[in-house]
Backbone bond lengths (Angstrom), bond angles and torsions (degrees), N, CA, C in turn:
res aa  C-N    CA-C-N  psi(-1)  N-CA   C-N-CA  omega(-1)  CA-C   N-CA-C  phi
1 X - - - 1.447 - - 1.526 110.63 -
2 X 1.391 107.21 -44.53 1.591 90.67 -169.65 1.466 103.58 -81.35
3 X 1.630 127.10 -16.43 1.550 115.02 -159.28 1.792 88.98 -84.31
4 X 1.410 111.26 -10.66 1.540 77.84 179.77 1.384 108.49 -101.71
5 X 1.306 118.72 13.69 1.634 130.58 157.97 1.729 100.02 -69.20
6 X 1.290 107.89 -84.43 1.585 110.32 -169.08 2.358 108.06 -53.34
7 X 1.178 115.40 -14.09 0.923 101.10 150.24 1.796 146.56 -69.23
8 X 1.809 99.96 -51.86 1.383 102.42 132.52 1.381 132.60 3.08
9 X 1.419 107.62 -95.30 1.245 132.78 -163.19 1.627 96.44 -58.49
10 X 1.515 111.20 -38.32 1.624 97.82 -171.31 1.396 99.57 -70.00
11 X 1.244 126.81 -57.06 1.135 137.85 -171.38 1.750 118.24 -50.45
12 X 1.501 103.54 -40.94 2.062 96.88 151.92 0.960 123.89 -51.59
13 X 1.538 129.83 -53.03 1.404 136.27 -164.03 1.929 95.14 -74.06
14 X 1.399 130.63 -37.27 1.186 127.98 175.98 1.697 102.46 -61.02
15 X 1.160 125.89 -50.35 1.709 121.73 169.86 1.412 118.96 -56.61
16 X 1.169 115.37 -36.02 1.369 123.63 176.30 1.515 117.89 -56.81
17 X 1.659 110.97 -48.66 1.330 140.25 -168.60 1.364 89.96 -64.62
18 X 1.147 134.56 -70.17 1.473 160.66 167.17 1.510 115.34 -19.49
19 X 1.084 94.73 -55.82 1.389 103.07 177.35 1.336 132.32 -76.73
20 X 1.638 107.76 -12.56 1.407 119.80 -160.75 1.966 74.79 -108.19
21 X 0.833 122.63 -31.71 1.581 105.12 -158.94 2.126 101.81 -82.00
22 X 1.365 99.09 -27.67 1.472 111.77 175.35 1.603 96.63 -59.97
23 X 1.559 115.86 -55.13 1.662 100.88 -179.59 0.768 128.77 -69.06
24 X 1.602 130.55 -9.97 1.466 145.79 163.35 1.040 115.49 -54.76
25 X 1.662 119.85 -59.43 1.256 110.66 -150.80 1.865 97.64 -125.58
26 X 1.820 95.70 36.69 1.759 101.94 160.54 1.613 97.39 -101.38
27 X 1.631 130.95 -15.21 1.603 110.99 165.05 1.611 102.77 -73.28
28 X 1.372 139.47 14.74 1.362 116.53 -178.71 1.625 101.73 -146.91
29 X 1.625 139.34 -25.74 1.068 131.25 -163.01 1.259 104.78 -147.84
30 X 1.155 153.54 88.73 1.493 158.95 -119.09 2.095 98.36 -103.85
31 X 1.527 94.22 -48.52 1.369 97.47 168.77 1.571 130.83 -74.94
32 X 1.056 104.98 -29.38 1.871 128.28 163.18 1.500 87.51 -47.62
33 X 0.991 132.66 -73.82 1.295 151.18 -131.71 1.848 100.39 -72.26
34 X 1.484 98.63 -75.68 1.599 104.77 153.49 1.362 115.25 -21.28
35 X 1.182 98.67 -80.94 1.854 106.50 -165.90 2.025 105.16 -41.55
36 X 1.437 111.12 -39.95 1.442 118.32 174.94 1.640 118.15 -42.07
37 X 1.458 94.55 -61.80 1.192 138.65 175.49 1.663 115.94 -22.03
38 X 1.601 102.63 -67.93 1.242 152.54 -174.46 1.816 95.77 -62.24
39 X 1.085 108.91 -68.73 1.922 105.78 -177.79 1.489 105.72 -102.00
40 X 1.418 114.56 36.31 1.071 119.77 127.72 1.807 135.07 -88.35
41 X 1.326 95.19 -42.37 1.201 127.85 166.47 1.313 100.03 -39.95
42 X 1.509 135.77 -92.30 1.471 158.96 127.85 1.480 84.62 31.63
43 X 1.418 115.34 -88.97 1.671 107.89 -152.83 1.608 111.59 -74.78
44 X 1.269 108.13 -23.01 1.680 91.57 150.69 1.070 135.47 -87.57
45 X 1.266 128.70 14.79 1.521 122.22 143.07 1.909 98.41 -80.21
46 X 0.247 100.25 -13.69 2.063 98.98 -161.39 1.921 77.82 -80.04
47 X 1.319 130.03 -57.45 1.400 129.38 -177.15 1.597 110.11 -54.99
48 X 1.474 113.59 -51.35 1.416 128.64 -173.90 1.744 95.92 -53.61
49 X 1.654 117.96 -63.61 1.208 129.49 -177.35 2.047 109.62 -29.94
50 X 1.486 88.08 -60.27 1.690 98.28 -170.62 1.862 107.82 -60.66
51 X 1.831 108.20 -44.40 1.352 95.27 169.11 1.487 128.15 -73.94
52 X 1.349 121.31 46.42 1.242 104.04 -170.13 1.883 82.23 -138.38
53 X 1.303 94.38 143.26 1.565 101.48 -167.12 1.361 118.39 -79.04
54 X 1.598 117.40 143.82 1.422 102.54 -174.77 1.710 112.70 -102.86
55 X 1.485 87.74 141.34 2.243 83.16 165.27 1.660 118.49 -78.64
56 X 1.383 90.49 106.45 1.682 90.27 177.75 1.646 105.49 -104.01
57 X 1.425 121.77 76.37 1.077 127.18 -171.68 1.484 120.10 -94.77
């Protein structure tokens, strides 16, 4: 329970990181920017994935 809390959390601050460097470098490299963009995208599904509840039936 908690490692997929403290995973989470790494994994926001990795979208966060992500996201700020995509707006950075869309005033200078349009494809840089994309590609940022793109595995940002990626690790919020990977976050979405973990909040979504499992059937352990």
């Amino acid at each position: 329970m908690f490692s997929k809390k403290r995973r989470k959390i790494k994994l926001q601050r990795k979208f966060e990181k992500l996201m700020e460097e995509s707006h950075r470098l869309l005033k200078t490299n349009r494809r840089e920017s994309d590609e940022k963009m793109a595995e940002a995208e990626a690790v919020l599904r990977i976050i979405d994935a973990i909040d979504q509840p499992t059937l352990d039936a």
